[in-house]
C-alpha positions as CSV (number, residue, x, y, z in Angstrom):
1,X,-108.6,-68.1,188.0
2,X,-107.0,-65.6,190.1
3,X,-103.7,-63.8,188.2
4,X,-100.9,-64.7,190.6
5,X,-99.7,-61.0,190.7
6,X,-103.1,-60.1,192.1
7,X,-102.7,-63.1,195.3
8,X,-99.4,-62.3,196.0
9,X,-100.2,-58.4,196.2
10,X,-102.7,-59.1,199.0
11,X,-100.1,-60.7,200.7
12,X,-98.2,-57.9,203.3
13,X,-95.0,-59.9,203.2
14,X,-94.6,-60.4,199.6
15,X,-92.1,-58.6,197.7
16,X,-91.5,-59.2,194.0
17,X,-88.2,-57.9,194.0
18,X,-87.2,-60.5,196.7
19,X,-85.1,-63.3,195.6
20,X,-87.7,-66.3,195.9
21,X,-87.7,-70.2,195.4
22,X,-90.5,-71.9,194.2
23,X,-91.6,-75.4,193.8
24,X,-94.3,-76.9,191.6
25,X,-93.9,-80.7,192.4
26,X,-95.9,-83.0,190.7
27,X,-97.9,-80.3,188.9
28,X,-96.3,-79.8,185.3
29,X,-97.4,-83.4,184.2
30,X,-101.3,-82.5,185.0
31,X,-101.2,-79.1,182.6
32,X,-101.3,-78.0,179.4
33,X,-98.2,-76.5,177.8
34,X,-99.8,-72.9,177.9
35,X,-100.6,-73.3,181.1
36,X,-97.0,-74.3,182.6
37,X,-95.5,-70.9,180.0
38,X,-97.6,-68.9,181.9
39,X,-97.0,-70.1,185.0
40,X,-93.2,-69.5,184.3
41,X,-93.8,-66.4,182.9
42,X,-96.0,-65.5,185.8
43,X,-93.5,-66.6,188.4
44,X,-91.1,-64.5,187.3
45,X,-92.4,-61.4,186.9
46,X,-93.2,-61.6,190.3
47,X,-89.8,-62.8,191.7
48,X,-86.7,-61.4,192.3
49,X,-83.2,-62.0,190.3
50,X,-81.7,-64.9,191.5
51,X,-84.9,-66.8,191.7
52,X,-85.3,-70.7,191.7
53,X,-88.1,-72.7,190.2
54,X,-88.1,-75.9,190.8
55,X,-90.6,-78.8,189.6
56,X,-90.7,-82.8,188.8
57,X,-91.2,-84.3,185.6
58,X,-91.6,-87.8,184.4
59,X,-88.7,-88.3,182.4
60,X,-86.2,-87.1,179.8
61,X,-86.9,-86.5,176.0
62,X,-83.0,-87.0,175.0
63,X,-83.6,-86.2,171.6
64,X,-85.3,-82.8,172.4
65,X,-82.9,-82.4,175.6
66,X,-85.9,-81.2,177.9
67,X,-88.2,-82.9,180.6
68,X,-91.2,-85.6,179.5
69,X,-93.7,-83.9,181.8
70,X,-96.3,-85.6,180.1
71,X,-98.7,-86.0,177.0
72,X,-100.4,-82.4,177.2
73,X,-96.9,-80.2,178.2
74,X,-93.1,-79.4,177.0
75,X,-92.3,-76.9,179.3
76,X,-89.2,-74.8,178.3
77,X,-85.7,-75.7,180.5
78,X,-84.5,-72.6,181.4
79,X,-83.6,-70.1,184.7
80,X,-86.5,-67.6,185.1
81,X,-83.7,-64.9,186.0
82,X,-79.9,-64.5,185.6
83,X,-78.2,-62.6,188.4
């Protein structure tokens, strides 16, 4: 797999220091926890303060306070940047 900082530097119009939204819909449920860490983790690196990340999940684990994004993941709830 391809380290996201290595596709978006090919890309002319990225800049990591840009304030950025993404959106990983109906993705989360499908990985394992590492995985959606490092895609966090990944994503912002390479975005700006004042970055959105935004995904879906399958419900709401009230005793843990966090998404149910599935058997395989617990992804951690919280903003990839503070302004």
């Amino acid at each position: 797999m391809t380290p996201l900082a290595e596709v978006l530097a090919a890309e002319p119009n990225w800049h990591s220091s840009a304030m950025s939204f993404v959106g990983a819909e109906g993705l989360t449920q499908y990985l394992p926890e590492v995985a959606v860490r490092e895609m966090l983790e990944d994503v912002s690196r390479e975005t700006g303060t004042g970055s959105k990340f935004a995904l879906t999940s399958v419900g709401w684990r009230e005793a843990e306070n966090r998404p149910e994004s599935g058997p395989k993941t617990a992804p951690c709830c919280q903003p990839l940047k503070n302004p």
